[in-house]
Structures are given as C-alpha cells and as structure tokens.
RODO-2510 file (C-alpha; in nm, 4 decimals, decimal comma):
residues 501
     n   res          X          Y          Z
     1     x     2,2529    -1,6306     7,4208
     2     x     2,2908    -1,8490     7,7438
     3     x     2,3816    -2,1880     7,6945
     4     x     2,2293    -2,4753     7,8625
     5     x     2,4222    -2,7729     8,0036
     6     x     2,3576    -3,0326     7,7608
     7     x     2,5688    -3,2880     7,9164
     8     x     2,2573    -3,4577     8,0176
     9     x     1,9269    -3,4590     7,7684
    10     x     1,6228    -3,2446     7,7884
    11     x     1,3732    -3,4766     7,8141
    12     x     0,9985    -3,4130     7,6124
    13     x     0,7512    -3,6257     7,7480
    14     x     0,4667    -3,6784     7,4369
    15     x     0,4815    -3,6153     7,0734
    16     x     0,2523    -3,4274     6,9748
    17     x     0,2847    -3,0168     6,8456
    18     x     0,3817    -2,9085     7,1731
    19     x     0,6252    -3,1496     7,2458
    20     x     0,7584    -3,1974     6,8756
    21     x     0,7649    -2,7847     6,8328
    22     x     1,0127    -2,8021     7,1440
    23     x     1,1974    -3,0846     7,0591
    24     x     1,2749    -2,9202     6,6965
    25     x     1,3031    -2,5585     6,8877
    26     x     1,5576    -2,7329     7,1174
    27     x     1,7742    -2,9435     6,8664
    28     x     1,7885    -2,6160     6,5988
    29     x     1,9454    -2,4693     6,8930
    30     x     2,1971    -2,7703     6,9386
    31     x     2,0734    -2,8873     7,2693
    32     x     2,0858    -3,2747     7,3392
    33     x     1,6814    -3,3566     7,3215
    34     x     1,5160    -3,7369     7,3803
    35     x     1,1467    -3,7536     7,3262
    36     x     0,8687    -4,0303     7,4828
    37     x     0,6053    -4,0902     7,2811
    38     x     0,3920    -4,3525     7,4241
    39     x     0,1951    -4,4498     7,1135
    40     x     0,3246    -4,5547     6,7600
    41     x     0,2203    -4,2039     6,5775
    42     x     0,3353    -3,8755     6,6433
    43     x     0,1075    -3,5628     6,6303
    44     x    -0,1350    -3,6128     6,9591
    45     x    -0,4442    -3,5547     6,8580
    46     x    -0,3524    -3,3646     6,5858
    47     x    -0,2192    -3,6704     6,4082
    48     x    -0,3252    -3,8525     6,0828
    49     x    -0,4659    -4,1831     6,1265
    50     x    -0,4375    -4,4157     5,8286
    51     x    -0,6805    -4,6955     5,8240
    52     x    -0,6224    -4,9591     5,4576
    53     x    -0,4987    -4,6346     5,2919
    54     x    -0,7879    -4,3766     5,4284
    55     x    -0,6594    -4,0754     5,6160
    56     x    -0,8726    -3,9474     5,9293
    57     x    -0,7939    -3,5993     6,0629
    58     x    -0,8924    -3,6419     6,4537
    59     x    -1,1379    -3,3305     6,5012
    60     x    -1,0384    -3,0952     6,1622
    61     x    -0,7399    -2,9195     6,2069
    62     x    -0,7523    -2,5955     6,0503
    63     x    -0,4383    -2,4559     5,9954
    64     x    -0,4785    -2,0855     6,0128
    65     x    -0,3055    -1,8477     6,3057
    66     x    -0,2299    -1,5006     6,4364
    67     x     0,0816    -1,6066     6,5678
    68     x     0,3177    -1,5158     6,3264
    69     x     0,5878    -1,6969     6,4679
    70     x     0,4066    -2,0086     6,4462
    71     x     0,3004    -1,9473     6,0793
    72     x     0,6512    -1,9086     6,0179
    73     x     0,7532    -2,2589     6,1662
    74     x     0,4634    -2,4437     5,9742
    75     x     0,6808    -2,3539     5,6376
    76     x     0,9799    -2,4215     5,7226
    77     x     0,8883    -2,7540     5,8277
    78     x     0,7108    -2,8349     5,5756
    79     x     0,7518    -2,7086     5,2054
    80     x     0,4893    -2,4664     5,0407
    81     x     0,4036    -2,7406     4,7791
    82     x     0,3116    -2,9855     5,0503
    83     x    -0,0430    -2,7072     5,1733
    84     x    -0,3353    -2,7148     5,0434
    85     x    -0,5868    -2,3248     5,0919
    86     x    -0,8829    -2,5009     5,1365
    87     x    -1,2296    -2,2885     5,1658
    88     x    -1,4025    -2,3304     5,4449
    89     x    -1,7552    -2,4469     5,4364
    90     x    -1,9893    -2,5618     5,7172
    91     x    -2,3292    -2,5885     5,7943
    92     x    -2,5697    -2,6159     6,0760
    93     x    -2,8225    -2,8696     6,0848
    94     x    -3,1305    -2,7670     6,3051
    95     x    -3,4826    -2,9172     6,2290
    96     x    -3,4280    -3,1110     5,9326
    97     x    -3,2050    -2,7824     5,7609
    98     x    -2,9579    -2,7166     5,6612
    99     x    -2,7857    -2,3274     5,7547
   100     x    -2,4104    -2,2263     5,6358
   101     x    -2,2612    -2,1036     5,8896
   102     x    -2,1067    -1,8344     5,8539
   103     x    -2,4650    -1,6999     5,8298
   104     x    -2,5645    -1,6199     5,4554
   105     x    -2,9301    -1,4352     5,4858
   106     x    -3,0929    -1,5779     5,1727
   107     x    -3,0181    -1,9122     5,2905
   108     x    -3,1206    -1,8488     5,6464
   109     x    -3,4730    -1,6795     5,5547
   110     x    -3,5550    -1,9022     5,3444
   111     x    -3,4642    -2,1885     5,6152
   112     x    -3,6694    -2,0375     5,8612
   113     x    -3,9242    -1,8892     5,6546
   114     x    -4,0793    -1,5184     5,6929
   115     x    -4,2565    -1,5101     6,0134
   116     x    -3,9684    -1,7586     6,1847
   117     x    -3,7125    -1,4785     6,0548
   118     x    -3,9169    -1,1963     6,1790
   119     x    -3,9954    -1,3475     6,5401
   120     x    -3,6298    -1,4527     6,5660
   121     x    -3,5313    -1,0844     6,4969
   122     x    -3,8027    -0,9205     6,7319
   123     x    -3,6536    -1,1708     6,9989
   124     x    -3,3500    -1,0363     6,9467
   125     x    -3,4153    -0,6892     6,9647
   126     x    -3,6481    -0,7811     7,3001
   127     x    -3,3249    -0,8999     7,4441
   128     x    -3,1134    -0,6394     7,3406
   129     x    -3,3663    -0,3955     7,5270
   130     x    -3,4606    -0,6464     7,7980
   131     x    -3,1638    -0,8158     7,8414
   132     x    -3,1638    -1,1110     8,1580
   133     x    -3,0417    -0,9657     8,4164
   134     x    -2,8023    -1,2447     8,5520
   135     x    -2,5418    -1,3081     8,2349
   136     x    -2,3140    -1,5192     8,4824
   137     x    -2,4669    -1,8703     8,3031
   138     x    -2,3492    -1,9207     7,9353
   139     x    -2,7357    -1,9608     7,8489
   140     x    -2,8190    -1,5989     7,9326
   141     x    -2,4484    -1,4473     7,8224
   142     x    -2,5803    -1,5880     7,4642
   143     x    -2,9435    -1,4803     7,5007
   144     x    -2,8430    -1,1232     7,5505
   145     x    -2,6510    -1,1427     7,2350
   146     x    -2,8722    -1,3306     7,0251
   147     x    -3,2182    -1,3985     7,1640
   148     x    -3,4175    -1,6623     7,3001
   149     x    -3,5052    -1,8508     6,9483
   150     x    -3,1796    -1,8046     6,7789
   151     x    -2,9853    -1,9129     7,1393
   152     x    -3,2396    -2,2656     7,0810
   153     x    -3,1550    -2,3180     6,7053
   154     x    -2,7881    -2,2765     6,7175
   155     x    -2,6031    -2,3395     7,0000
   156     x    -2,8347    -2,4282     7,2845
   157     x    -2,7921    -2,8575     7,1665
   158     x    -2,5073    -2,8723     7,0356
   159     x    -2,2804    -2,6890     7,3380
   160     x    -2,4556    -2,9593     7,5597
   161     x    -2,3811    -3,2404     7,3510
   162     x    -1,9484    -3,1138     7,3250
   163     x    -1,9582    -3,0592     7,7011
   164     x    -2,2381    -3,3046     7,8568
   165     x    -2,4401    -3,0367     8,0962
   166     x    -2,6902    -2,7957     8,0311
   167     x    -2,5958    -2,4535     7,9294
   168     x    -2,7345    -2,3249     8,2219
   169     x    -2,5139    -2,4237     8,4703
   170     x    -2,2184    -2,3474     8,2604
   171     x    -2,0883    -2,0148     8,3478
   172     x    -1,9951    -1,7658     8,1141
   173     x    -1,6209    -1,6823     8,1791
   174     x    -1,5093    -1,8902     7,8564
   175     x    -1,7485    -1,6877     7,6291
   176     x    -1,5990    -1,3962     7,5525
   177     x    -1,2769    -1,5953     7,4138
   178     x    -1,5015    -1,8954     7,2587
   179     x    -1,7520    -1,6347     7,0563
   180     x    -1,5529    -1,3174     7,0809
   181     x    -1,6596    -1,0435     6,8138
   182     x    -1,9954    -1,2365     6,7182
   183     x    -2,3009    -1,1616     6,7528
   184     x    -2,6668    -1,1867     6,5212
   185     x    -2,5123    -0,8030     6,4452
   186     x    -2,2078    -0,9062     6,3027
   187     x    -2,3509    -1,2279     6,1481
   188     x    -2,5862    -1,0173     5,9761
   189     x    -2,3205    -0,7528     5,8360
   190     x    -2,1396    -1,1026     5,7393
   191     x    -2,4039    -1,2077     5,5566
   192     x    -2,5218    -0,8807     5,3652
   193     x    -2,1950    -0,7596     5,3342
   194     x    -1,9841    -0,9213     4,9661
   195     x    -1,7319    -1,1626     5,0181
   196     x    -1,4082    -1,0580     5,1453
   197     x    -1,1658    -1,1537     5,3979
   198     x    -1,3168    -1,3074     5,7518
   199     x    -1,0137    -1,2616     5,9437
   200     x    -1,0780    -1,0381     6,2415
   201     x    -1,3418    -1,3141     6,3950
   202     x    -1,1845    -1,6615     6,3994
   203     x    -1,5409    -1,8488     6,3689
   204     x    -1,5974    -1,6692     6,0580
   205     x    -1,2601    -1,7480     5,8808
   206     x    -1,3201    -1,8371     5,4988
   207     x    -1,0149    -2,0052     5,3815
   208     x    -0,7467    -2,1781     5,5791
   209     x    -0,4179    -2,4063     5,4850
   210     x    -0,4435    -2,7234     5,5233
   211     x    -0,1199    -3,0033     5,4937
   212     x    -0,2251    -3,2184     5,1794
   213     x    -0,1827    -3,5732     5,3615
   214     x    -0,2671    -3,4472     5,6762
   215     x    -0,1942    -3,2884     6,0000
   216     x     0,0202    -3,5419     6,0997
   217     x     0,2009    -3,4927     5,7762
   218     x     0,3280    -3,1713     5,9582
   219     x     0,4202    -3,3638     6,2650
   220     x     0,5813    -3,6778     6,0995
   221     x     0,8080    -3,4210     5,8959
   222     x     0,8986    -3,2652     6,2468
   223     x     0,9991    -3,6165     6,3941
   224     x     1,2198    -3,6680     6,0420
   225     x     1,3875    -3,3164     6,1059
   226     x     1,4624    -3,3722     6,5067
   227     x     1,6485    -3,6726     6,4234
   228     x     1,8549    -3,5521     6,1645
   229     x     1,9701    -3,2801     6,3632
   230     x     2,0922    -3,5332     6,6275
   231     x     1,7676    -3,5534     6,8596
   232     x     1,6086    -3,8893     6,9340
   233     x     1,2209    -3,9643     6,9667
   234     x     1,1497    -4,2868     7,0634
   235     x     0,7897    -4,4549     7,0022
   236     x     0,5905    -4,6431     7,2091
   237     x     0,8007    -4,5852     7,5231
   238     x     0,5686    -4,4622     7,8462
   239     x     0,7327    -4,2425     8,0973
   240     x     0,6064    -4,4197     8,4294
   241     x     0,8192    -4,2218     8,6824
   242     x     0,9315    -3,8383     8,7175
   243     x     1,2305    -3,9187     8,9586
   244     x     1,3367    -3,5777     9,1175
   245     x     1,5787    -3,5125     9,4899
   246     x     1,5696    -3,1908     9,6814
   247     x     1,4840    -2,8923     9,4067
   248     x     1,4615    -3,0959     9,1162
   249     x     1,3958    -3,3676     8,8606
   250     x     1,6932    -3,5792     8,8056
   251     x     1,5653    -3,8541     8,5906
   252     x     1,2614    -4,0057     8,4006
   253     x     1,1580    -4,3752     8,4144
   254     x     1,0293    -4,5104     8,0994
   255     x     0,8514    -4,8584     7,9951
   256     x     1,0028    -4,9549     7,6626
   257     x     0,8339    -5,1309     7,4019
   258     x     0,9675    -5,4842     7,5276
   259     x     0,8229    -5,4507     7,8236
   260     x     1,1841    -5,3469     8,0027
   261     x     1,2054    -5,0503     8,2493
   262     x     1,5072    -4,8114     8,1634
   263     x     1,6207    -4,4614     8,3910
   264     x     1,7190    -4,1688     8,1559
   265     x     1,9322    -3,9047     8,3480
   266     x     1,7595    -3,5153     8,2476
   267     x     1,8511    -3,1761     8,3029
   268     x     1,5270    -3,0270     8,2382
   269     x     1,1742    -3,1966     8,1248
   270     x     0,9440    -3,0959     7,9232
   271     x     0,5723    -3,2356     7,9994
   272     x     0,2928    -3,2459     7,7476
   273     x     0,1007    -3,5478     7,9654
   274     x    -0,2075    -3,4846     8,1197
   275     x    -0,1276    -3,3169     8,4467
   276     x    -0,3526    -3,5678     8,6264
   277     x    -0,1138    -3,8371     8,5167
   278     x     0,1745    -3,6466     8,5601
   279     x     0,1628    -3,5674     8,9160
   280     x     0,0602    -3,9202     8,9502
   281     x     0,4129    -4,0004     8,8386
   282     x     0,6210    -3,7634     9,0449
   283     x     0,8609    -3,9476     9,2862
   284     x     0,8406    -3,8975     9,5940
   285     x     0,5269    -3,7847     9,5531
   286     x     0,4276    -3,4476     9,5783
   287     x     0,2475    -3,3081     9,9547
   288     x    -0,1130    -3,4558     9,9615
   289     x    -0,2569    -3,1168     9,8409
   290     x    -0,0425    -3,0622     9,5325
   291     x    -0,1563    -3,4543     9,4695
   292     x    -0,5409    -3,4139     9,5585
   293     x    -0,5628    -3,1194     9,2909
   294     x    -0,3545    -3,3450     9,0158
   295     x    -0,6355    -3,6266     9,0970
   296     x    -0,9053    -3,3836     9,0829
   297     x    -0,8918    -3,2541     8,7421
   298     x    -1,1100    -3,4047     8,4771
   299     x    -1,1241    -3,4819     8,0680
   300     x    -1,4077    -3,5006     7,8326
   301     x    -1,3063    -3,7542     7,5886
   302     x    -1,3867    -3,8471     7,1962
   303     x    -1,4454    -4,0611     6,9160
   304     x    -1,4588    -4,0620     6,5570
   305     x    -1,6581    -4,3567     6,3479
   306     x    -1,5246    -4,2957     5,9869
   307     x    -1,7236    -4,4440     5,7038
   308     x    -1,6286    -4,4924     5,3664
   309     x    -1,9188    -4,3605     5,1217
   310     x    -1,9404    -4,2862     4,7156
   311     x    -1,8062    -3,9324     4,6689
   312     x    -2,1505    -3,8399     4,5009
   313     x    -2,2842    -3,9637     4,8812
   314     x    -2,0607    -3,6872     5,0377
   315     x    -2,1382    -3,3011     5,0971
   316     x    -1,9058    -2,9846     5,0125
   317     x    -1,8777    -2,8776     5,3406
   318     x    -1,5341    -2,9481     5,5782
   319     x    -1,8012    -3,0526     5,8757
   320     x    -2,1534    -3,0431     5,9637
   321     x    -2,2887    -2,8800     6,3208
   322     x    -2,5612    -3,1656     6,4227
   323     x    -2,7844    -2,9557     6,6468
   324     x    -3,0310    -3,2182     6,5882
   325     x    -3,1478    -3,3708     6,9234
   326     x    -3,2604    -3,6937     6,7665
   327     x    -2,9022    -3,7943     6,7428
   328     x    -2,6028    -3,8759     6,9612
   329     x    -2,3397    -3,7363     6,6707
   330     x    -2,1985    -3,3878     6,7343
   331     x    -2,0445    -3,3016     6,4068
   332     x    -1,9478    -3,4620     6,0484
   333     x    -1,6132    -3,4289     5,8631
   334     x    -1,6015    -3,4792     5,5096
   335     x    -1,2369    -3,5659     5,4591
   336     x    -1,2210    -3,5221     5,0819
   337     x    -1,3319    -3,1571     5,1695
   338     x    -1,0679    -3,1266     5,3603
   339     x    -0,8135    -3,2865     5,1449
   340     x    -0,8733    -3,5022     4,8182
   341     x    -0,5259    -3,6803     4,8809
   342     x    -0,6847    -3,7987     5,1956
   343     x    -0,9551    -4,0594     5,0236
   344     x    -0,9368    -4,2782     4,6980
   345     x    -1,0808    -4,2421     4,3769
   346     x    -1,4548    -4,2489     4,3547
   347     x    -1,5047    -4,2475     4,7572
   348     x    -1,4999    -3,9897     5,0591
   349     x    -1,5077    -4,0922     5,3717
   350     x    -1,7114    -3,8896     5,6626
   351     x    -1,6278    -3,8523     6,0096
   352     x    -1,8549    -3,9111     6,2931
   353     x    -1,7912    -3,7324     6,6040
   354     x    -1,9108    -3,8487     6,9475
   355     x    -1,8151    -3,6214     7,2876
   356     x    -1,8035    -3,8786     7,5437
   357     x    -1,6663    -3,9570     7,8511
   358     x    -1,4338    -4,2203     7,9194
   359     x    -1,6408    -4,5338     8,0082
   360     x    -1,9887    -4,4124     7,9695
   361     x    -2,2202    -4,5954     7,6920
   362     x    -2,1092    -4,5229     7,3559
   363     x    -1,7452    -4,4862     7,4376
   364     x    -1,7751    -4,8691     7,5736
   365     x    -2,0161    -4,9356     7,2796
   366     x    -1,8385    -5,2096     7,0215
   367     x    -1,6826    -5,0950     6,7159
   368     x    -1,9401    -5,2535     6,4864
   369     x    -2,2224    -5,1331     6,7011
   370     x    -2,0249    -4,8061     6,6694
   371     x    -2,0453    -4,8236     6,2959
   372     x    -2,3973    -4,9021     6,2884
   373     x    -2,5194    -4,6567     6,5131
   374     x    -2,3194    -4,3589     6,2515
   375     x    -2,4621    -4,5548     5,9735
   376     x    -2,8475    -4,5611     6,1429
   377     x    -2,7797    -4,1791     6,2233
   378     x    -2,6204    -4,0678     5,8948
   379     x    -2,9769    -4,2122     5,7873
   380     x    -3,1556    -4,0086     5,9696
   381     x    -2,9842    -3,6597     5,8721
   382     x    -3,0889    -3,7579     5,5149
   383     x    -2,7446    -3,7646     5,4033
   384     x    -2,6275    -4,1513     5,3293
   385     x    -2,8791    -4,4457     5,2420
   386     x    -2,7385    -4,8013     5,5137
   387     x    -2,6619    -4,9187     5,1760
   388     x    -2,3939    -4,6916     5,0267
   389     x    -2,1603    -4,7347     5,3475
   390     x    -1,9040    -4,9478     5,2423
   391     x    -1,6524    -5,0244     5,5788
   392     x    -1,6246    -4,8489     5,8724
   393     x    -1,3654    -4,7559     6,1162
   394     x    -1,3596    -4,6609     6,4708
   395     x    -1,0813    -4,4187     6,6503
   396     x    -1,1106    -4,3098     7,0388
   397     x    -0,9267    -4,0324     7,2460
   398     x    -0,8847    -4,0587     7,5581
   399     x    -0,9149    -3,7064     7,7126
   400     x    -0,9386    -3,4887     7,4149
   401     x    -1,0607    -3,1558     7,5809
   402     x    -0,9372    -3,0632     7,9748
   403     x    -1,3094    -2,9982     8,1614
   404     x    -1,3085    -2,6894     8,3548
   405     x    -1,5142    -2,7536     8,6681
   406     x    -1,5188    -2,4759     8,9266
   407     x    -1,2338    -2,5839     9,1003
   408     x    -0,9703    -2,6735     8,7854
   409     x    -0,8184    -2,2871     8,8704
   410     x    -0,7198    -2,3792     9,2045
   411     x    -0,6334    -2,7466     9,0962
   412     x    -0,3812    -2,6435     8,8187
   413     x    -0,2534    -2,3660     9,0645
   414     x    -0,1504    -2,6417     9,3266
   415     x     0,0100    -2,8552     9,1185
   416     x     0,1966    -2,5324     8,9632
   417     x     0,2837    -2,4157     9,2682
   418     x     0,4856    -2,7374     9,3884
   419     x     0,6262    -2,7583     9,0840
   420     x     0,8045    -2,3695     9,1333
   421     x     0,9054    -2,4402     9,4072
   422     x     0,9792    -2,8362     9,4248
   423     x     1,0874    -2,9146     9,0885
   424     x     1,1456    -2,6085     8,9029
   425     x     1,3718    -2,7805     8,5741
   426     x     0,9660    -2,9453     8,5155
   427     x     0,8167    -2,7486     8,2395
   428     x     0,4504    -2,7631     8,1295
   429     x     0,3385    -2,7234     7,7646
   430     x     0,0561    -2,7567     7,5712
   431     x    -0,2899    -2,8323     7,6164
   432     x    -0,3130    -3,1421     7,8602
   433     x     0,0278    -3,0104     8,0026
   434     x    -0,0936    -2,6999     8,1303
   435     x    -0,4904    -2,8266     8,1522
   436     x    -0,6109    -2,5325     7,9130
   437     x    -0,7936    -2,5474     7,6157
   438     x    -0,5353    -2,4319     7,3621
   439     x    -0,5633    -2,4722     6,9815
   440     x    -0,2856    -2,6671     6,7700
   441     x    -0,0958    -2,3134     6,7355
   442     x    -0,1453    -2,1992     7,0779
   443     x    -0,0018    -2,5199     7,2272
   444     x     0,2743    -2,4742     6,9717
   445     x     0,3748    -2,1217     7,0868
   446     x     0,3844    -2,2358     7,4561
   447     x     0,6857    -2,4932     7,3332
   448     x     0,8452    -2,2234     7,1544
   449     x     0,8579    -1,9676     7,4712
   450     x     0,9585    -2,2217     7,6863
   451     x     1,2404    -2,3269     7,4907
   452     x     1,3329    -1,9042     7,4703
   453     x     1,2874    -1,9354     7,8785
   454     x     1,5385    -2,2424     7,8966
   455     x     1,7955    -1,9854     7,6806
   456     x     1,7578    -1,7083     7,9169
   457     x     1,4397    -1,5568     7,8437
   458     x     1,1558    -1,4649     8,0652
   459     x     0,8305    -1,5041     7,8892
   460     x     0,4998    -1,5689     8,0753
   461     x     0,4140    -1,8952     7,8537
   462     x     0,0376    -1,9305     8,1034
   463     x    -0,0766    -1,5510     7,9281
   464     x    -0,0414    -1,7256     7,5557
   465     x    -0,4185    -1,6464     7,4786
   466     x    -0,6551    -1,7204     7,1400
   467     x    -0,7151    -1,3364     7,0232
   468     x    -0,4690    -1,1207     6,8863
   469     x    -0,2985    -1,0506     7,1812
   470     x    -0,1210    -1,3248     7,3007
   471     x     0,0645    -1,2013     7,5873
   472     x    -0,1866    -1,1160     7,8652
   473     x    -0,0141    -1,0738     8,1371
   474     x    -0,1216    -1,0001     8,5323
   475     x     0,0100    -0,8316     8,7763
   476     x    -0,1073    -1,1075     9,0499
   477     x     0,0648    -1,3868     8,8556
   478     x     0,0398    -1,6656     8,5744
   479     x    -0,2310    -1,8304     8,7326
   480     x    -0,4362    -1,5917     8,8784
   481     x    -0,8183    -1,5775     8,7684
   482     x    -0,6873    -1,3049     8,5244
   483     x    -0,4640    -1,4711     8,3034
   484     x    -0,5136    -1,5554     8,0143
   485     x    -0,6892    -1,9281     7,9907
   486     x    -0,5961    -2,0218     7,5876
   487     x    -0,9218    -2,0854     7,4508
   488     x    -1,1088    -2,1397     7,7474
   489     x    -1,3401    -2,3682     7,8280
   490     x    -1,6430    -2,3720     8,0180
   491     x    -1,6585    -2,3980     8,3800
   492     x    -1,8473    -2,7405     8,4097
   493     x    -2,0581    -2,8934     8,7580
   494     x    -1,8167    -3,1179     8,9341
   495     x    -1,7678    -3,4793     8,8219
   496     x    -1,6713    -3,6332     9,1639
   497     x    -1,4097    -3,9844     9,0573
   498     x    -1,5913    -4,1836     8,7722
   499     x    -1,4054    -4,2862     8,4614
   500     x    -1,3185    -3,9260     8,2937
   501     x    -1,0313    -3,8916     8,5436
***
C-alpha cells in the first residue's frame, strides 16, 4: 500500500458525507486530515436540524444503497441499534386525491374512476403505437412511456415546480437514470403483483433504514470518530483562498470563527464546495476560461417551513408529492413517519418543501410570512385546520441541487481540465464538488475512491453512477458526454447571472 507524505495535512474542505466519508477513510488509514466546515453542523444537507428539541431531516434521506461498500461503512459508524427499517409510504396528490405511489390499482381506479382509468389506459396504448416522434424533450420521453393523461397527473407539475421550467424544454438525457425501469407497465405489474421486495427499481423501494435521531446522527458520529483517531474538524471556519505555485496547491486560507485569517500548509485537498465558489477561490486565479465556466454554473436552491401539528393532524406517509397547481409547496415530510424519536409526545411535525432560487420571492419571503403561507396551503390540501399549527420553523439551502443547463458539461470540463493539469493534489468530491446530482451514497463512494486514488489506486471516481453499475467508464475520458453523470439532472434553459449563481 503506498504511503502518502503526511508531514503536511490533507485538507477536506466541507463536512458533509463526502467530505466526512474521506476524512474518516483518510484518518482509518493514519493519514494527518484537518477538515473546514463553514457552518456549526456537520452533515451538508444531509444534516439534522434541531429546532427547541424538534428534529428536521433536510429533504428525507433514505438510507438504502447498492453500493455495498457504502452499506458497509453506514454500520460501522454507527451501531445496528442506533437504525430504524422504516416502510416507505408516499402519495401523490393530483386533483384533490390522494394516489400511493408506488401505484396500488384499487386505489388508483377508484381515484380516477372507470372511464378516467379506461381513457388513461387507451392513451397509453395510443402512445405506445403512436409514439411522438421527437423524444429529445423530457415531456415526450415520458409521453411515450406513459401517455398524454397519465404524463399530466403525475409528473407534468410537479417536475416543473423541483426544476422551475417547463418540461418541454428540458431534454431527456437525465431520464433514463431519474425513471429507469418504470413505466405504467411495470407500475401496473407493481400494483397487481403481492407484496414482495421492490428492489430492482429504486422509485419503487418499500422499506429503507433510517438513523433513529437522524441523518446527521450518522454524520455527527463520523465527526466523533475522526477526532479520536487523531483528525481535526474545525466548525465554522470558511476556506477563503486555495493558495497553489507552479503544479500545485500549497496551502488553504481560512476565516476562523473570530474573525482572524490563518494559512494551513496541505499536501493534497479535498473539495466538497460548490465548484462555482471554488474556482472563485483559487490563487492566482485560474486562465479566464477555466474561471468563466466556474462563474457560469448554476444552483437551484431550497427551503423547508416545518410546523408542529397534533399527531392525529399528521398522515402515515414519509412525504406527500403536491402535484397540485394551486400551491407553491412541492412535497410534505411527516417526520414522525420517518422517525418517532424525531418529534415529542402527542405532536408530529410536517415539512414543507419549497424549490426556489436564491433571491426570488418566497426564498426572500419572511419567516413568519413563510409559516403562514405552509399553514394557508396545508389548508388547502385538506390536511391541517390554521388552528392546529402550533409554531413554525423556517430552514433555507443555499444551492441544494447543481442545475444542468446546456452548457454545465463543458463548464465542469474546464474547470477539470485546469485543475489536471494546474493543480493536480485538488480533488473533487461529492455533489457540489463535482456539480452532479449524486445521492447521499453516491457522493459517499466518490470520497471513498478518492481516498483509494491518494493510496495508489486508479479508480475513475466521475463514472460512480445511480444503477447497479457504478463504474461506467469511457473510452474518451471522465468527462466526456458518456460518462456517467450520478443521478443526473435535467438539462435546464440558461439562467444568464441573477441570484442562483
């Protein structure tokens, strides 16, 4: 096993899985590790935020893999005793209904009625004979597979309210990895067939594990284990400045909590930042094209409004699809489903979720205009009277998903490309590391090759995909239009400056 110089620390810049999985990777190893986290809770946005004793899960973090490797690293840092196998249970809401999801076909005929069922299936079966003959746009990629009516219902409103555009000028590329294996075929063999083990399509997955307190139970356990093996993590310490000379990075600039500036000497860094503030931090600067592209890539951000409700107020399900139109709200946790340890006695609290971007209307909105828009809206689904909402809280983060416009490819190529061949000890991880729209796992696994690649191996951490096979590879390179993307994301029209940079 090759050793690395550890006369000088590797330096992780973030705390969330991907950084913390390296760190721990790293330190196991007995490599000298320092971590930046610039806020005062590990985990990203996979952490646990604790509001006057409630627990908020930032999106639902299901904690189910095909990585085996990162299965593996879940229990051993944290003991069996400590996960929760939760069921999964969610449910679309469309025109006043309610449909579980995965599809059940009592409850969906009876939801749509007899002659809604039948003209959904006949449009099916039109499209499967007729299919459009241009499935470049996501709209007609899903039409082909489920017909016009069903495409309306289920995912026509609620794509456009994640991702902010119509789903017809979002290409298709990302579909095949975002609904792989599903179809109304499948979902109708789901639903007739008895219950057994949804494993071989992720999206219809019945069970999953689940930390008890928590994702960032997981990640707070990490930041325990670094530092008794020796590493350090320090909290609420920005890196401001990559400092590199000739081929490398020799240093990293951070602004302490105090308000102080300090220079920590590296031999290798590992970057889980947004690569849009990253390259903005390089010094000297990268060549204006390598900077242009780090500029040019773009977030859509997010917010949760939590509200505390009786439990009797609450619903079974982990989270509700809003396909309504009459409402801003996405999608609705209900964090006792998730985890009773995460609410108090008598109460659950649900989860609001807005996709926004940075700046625009309701992420500027006040929090108590916040909290009364969820309450008004909660109304409105027919699921909490104004009255039974006790307190409210409000959490917002900043650049959630990376948003794949049809120039991000080239973008994220530039900036990789000076960073071969300019500062090749600069390692990107994770999902705002490496701009691609990896799940918690996924992001993990990256850490984990990398940290193999720093002890001699050679893995290809850009080909880490969402199906089974994680180690697409290309011929042309790790960048090339025929990697693998993680879970991609939808090519998006160009947003030219404005706040989501």
């Amino acid at each position: 096993m090759t050793t690395l110089d550890t006369s000088k620390p590797i330096a992780i810049i973030g705390g969330g899985p991907a950084g913390l999985t390296a760190a721990y990777e790293l330190v196991k190893r007995g490599d000298n590790v320092i971590v930046f986290e610039a806020d005062d809770v590990v985990g990203g946005i996979s952490r646990t935020v604790e509001r006057d004793g409630w627990r908020f899960d930032i999106g639902g973090h299901r904690f189910f893999t095909k990585v085996q490797p990162v299965e593996d690293l879940w229990h051993e840092i944290l003991p069996d005793e400590d996960f929760l196998l939760r069921p999964r249970m969610s449910r679309i809401f469309f025109d006043g209904k309610y449909y579980d999801y995965p599809l059940k076909a009592s409850n969906a005929l009876k939801n749509l009625g007899i002659i809604e069922s039948v003209l959904s299936v006949l449009s099916y079966f039109w499209a499967r004979i007729r299919p459009p003959k241009d499935q470049s746009n996501y709209e007609n990629w899903l039409v082909a597979r489920f017909g016009w009516r069903l495409y309306r219902r289920f995912f026509k409103t609620y794509t456009e309210k994640v991702w902010g555009v119509p789903v017809s000028e979002m290409p298709a590329d990302w579909a095949a990895q975002r609904v792989k294996g599903l179809s109304l075929g499948n979902a109708i063999i789901n639903a007739l067939t008895p219950k057994r083990k949804q494993t071989d399509i992720t999206s219809l997955i019945e069970e999953f594990q689940y930390p008890k307190y928590g994702p960032g139970m997981m990640w707070e356990r990490c930041q325990d284990l670094i530092e008794e093996a020796g590493g350090t993590v320090l909290m609420k310490t920005r890196v401001i400045s990559i400092n590199r000379s000739e081929d490398r990075v020799d240093s990293v600039t951070v602004a302490n909590p105090d308000g102080s500036t300090t220079v920590h000497e590296v031999s290798h860094v590992i970057s889980t930042m947004p690569m849009n503030q990253l390259v903005a931090a390089i010094d000297p600067p990268p060549p204006a094209p390598a900077l242009a592209a780090g500029q040019d890539l773009h977030y859509r951000d997010f917010l949760t409004v939590a509200l505390v409700v009786p439990e009797d107020r609450g619903f079974p399900d982990n989270w509700i699809y809003i396909h309504s139109q009459e409402v801003k709200v996405g999608r609705i946790q209900n964090f006792g489903s998730w985890s009773p340890f995460m609410v108090k006695d008598g109460r659950t609290c649900l989860g609001l979720e807005y996709f926004v971007f940075e700046g625009d209307d309701v992420w500027s909105m006040a929090d108590e205009d916040l909290i009364a828009l969820g309450t008004k809206e909660l109304a409105h689904l027919g699921l909490v009277r104004p009255e039974d909402v006790e307190v409210g809280y409000v959490m917002r983060i900043p650049k959630a998903y990376p948003y794949y416009d049809s120039v991000y490819k080239e973008n994220v190529a530039a900036v990789c490309d000076f960073i071969e061949a300019e500062a090749p000890n600069l390692h990107l991880v994770g999902r705002n590391g490496m701009h691609k729209y990896n799940n918690q796992d996924h992001s993990m696994y990256t850490a984990m090759l990398t940290v193999e690649n720093l002890h001699g191996a050679n893995h290809d951490i850009w080909a880490v995909n969402v199906e089974e096979e994680y180690h697409e590879t290309s011929s042309t390179g790790a960048r090339s239009a025929e990697a693998g993307t993680g879970r991609d994301a939808p090519v998006l029209p160009r947003r030219d400056g404005g706040s989501s940079t």
